[in-house]
C-alpha positions as CSV (number, residue, x, y, z in Angstrom):
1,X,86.2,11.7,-7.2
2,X,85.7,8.7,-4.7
3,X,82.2,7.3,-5.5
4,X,80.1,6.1,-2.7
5,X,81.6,2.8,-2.4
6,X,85.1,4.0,-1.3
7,X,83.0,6.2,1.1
8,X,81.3,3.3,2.8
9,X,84.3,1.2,3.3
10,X,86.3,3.9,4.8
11,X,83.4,3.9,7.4
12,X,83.2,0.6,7.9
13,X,87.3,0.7,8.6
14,X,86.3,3.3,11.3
15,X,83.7,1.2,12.4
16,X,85.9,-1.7,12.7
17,X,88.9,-0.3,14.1
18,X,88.1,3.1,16.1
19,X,84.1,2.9,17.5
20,X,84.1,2.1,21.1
21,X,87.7,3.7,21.4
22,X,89.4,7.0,22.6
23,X,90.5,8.8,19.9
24,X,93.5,11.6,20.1
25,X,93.1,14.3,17.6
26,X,95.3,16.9,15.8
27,X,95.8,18.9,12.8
28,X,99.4,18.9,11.8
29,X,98.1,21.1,9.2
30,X,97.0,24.0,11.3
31,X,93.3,24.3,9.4
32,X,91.2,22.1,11.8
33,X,93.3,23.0,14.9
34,X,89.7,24.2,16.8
35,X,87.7,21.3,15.8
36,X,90.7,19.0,16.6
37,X,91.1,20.0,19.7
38,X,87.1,19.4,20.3
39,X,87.7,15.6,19.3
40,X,90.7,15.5,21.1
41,X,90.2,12.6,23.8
42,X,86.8,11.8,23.1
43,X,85.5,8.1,22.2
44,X,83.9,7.1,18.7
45,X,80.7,6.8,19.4
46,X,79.0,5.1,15.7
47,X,79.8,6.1,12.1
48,X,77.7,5.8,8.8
49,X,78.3,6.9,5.4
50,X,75.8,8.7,2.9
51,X,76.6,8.6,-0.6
52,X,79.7,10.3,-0.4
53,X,80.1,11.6,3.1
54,X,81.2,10.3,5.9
55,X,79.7,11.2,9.5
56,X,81.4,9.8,12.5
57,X,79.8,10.4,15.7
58,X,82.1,11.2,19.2
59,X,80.9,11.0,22.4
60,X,79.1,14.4,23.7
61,X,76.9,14.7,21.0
62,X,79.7,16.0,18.3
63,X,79.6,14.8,14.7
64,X,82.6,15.2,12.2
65,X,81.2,15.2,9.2
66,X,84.0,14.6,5.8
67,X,83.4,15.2,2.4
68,X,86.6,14.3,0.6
69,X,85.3,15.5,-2.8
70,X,87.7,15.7,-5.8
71,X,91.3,15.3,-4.0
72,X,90.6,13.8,-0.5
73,X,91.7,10.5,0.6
74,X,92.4,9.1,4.3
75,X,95.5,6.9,4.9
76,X,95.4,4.3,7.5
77,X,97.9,3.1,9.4
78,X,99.0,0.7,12.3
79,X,96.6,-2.2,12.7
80,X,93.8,-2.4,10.9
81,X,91.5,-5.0,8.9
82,X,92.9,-5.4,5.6
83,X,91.8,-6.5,2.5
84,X,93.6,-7.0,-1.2
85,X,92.1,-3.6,-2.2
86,X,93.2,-1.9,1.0
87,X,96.6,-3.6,0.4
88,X,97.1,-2.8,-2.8
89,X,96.8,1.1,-2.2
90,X,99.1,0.9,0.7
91,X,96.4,1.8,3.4
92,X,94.8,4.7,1.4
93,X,91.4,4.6,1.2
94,X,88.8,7.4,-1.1
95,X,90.7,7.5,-4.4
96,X,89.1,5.0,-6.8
97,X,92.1,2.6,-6.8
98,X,91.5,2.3,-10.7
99,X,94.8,0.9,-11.0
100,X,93.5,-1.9,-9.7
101,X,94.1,-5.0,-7.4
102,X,95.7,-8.2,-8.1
103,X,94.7,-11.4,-6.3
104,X,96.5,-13.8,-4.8
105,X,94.3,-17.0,-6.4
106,X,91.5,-17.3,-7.9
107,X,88.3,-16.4,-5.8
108,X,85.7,-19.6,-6.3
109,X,82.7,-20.5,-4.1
110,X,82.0,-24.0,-3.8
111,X,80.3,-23.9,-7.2
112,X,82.9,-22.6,-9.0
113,X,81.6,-19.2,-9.3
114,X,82.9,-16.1,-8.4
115,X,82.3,-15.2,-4.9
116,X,82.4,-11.9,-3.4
117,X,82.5,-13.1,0.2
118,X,86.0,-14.6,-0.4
119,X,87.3,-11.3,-1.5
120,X,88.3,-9.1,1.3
121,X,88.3,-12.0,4.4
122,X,89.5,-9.5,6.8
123,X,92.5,-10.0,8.5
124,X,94.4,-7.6,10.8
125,X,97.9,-6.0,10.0
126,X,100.1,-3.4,10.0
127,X,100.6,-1.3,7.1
128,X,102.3,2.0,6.4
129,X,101.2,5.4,5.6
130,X,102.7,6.6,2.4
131,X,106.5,6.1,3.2
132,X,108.6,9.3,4.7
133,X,112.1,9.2,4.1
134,X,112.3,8.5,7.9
135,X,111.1,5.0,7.2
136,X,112.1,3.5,4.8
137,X,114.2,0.6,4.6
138,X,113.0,-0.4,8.4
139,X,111.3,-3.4,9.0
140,X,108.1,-3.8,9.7
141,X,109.3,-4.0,13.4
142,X,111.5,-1.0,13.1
143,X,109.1,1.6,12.2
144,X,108.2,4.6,14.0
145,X,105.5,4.6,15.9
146,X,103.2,6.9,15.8
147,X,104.0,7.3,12.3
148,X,105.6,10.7,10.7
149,X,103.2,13.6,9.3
150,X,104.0,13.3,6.0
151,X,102.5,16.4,3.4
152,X,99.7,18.3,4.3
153,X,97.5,16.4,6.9
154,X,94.1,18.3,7.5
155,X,93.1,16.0,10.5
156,X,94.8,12.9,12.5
157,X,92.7,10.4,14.5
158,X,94.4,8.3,16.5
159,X,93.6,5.0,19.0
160,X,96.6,3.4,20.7
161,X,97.3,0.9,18.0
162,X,95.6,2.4,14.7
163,X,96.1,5.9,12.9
164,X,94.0,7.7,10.1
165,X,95.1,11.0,8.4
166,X,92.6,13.2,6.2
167,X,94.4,14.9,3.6
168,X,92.7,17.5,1.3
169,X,88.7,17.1,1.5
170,X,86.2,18.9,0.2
171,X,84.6,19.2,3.9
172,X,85.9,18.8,7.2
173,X,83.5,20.1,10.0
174,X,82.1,19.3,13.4
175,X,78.0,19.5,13.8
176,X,75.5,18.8,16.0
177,X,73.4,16.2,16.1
178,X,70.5,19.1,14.0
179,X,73.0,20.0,11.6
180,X,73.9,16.0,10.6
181,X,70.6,15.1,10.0
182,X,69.8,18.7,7.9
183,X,72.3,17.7,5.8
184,X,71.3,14.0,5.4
185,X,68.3,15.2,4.6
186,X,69.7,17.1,1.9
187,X,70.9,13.9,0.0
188,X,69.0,11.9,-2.3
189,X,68.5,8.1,-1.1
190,X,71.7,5.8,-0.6
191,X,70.8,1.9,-1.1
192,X,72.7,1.0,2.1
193,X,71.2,3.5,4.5
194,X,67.4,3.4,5.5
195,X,64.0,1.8,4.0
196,X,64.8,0.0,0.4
197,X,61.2,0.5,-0.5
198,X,60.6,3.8,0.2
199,X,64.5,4.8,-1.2
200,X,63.3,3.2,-4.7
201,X,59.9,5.2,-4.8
202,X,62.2,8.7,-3.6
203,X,64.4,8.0,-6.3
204,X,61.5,7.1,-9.1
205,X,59.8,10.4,-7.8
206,X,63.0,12.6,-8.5
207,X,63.9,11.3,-11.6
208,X,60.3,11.2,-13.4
209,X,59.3,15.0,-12.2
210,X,61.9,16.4,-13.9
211,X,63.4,17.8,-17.7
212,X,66.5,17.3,-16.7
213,X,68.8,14.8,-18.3
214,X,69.2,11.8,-16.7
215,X,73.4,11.6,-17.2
216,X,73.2,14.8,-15.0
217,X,70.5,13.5,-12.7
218,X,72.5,10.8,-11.6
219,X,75.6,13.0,-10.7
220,X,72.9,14.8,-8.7
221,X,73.3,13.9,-5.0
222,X,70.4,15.2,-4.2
223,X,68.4,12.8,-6.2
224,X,70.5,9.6,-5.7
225,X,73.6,9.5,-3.2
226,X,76.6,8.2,-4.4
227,X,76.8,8.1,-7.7
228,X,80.0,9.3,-9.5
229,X,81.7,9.6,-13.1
230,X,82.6,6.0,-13.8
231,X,78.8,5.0,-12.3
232,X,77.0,6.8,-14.2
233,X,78.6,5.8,-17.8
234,X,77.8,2.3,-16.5
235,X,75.1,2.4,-15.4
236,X,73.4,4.0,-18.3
237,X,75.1,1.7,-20.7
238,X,74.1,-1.1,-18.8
239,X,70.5,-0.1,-19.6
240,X,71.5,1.0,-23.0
241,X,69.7,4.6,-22.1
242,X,70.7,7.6,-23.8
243,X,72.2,9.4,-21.2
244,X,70.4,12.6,-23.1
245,X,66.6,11.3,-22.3
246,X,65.2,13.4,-20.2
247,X,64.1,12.4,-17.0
248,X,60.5,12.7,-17.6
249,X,60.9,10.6,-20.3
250,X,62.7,7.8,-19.3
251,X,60.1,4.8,-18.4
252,X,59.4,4.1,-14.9
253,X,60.4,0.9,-15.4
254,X,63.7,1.4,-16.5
255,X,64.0,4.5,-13.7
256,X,63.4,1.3,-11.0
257,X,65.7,-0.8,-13.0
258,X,68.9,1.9,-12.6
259,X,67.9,2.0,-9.5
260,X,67.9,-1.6,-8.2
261,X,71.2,-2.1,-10.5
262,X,73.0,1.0,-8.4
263,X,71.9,-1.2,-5.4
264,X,73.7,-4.2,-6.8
265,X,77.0,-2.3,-8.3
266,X,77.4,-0.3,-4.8
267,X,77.2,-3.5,-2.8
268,X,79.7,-5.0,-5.3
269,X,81.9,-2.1,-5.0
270,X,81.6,-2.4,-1.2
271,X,82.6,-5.7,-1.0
272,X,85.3,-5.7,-3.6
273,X,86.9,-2.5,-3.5
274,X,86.6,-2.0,-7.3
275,X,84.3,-0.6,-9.1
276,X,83.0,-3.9,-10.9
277,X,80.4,-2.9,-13.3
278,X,81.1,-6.1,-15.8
279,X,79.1,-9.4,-15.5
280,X,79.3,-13.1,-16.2
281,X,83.3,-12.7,-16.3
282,X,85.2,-15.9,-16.1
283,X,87.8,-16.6,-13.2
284,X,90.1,-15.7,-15.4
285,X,88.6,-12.5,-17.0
286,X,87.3,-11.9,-13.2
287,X,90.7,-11.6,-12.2
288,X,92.3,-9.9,-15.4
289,X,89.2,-7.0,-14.2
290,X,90.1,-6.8,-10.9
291,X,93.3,-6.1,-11.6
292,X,92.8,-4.0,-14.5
293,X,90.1,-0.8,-15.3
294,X,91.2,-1.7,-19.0
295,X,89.2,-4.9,-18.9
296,X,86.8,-4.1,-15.8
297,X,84.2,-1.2,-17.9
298,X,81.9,-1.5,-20.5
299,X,82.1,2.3,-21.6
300,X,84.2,4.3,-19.2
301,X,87.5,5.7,-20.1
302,X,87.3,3.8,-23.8
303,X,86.7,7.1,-25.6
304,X,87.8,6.4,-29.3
305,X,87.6,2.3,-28.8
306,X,85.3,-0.2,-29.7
307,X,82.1,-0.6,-28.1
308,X,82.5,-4.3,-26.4
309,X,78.5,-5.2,-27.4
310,X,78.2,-3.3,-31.3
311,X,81.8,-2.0,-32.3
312,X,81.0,1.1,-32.5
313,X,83.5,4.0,-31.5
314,X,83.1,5.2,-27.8
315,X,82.1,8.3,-27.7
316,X,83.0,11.1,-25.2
317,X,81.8,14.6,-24.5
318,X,81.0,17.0,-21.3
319,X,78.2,17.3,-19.7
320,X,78.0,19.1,-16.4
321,X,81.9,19.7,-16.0
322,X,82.7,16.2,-16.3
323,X,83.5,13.3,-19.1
324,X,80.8,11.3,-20.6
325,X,81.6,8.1,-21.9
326,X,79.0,5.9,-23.9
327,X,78.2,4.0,-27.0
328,X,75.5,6.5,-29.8
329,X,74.4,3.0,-31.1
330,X,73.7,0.7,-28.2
331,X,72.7,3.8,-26.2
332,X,70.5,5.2,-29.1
């Protein structure tokens, strides 16, 4: 499932490349024909994202509101701001992108560290949505414009010079300007939306209240926004926390300190487009985990390997439907 850094770069793509625009709107699809045609016309007015949904705001008060849960993904094409993530994936943006993304030269700051801002210096270009059998082959100046439907399309927005097609979400409604913020309020606290103090105390107060397990309390978006599978493992390994403890048991002091590193991993994820939970890489190993999950995780997806820290075996098991990934001896 896309974890809540894929969520805010897809807005920040809409912010970027449709807000202050007419949009045209369809569902090739057929199952968001009504609220299609409700869209249909009207500018982008602002769009945020919270944990992992989207809300985009149109003019008149209407709110689309996407949650692409498990299989959703948007596709962008035409001209929009690119960067060595985006290009990797061919303009699809919401699936992890674990397969990673390989860069062009190393990426240095002036101290010769590795610098986040150089990664993802937007530029503008034209990429392709997921090639049809109509296109390929054509050059860049050659293909069709707008571009095919190609599979099942839920929702197309559309500005004169820059597409996006929703395929398969979770959630794909219009609301009012109520319903949005009911939801909202629904989700636990999201490092780059609202007050940073007060989203640390909401999130201390959720976790410390409760019996529940902290691996599940993290999946829990009502207690923390965001967070997914390959997050959590991290996260918890990173504090070397038993991912069994339950909440009421883990120290408030390492509750603040999961907290304040899920505000440093989502910005990282933001800016890089990878979900870079490993630290203190060399350029070389920096790059070899950008373009690699095999060398980017401490814990996730190395069921059956050696822990990187103790050598012991990886273990996995399920817990709340999903994989669990950590180390019984650093996380004991």
């Amino acid at each position: 499932m896309p974890e809540g850094h894929s969520v805010h770069r897809i807005a920040r793509q809409f912010d970027r490349n449709f807000v202050g625009k007419a949009m045209s709107a369809s569902s090739p699809q057929g199952r968001f024909a009504e609220g299609a045609a409700i869209l249909d016309g009207r500018e982008a007015v602002s769009v945020q994202a919270v944990g992992k949904q989207m809300f985009l705001e149109a003019e008149g008060d209407v709110w689309l509101r996407v949650h692409l849960g498990l299989y959703g993904a948007w596709d962008f094409a035409g001209e929009i701001v690119v960067d060595p993530t985006i290009a990797s994936a061919n303009g699809r943006m919401g699936q992890t992108n674990q397969r990673g993304t390989v860069l062009d030269e190393p990426i240095l700051d002036d101290a010769g560290e590795n610098s986040l801002s150089s990664i993802g210096a937007p530029r503008r270009t034209r990429v392709h949505v997921r090639m049809s059998e109509q296109t390929k082959g054509l050059g860049d100046d050659d293909v069709e414009w707008p571009p095919p439907v190609v599979g099942q399309v839920r929702l197309r927005l559309m500005t004169d010079i820059t597409a996006a097609d929703l395929r398969g979400p979770t959630a794909c409604v219009l609301q009012t300007p109520d319903e949005m913020l009911a939801t909202i309020a629904k989700l636990g606290p999201d490092p780059l939306v609202g007050d940073p103090v007060e989203n640390e105390e909401r999130f201390v107060r959720a976790v410390r209240k409760t019996q529940t397990v902290i691996a599940l309390l993290l999946m829990d978006q009502s207690v923390v926004s965001g967070i997914g599978n390959v997050y959590r493992a991290e996260m918890l390994f990173r504090q070397r926390l038993n991912p069994h403890t339950p909440g009421k048991q883990v120290p408030e002091d390492v509750v603040r300190a999961l907290w304040r590193d899920w505000v440093r991993l989502l910005a990282i994820g933001v800016e890089t487009g990878q979900m870079m939970t490993m630290d203190d890489l060399s350029p070389e190993a920096y790059r070899a985990a950008m373009a690699s999950r095999d060398d980017r995780h401490w814990v996730y997806h190395r069921a059956g390997l050696p822990c990187r820290v103790c050598g012991t075996e990886i273990a996995i098991e399920e817990i709340g439907a999903r994989k669990l990934y950590w180390c019984p001896r650093c996380q004991a």
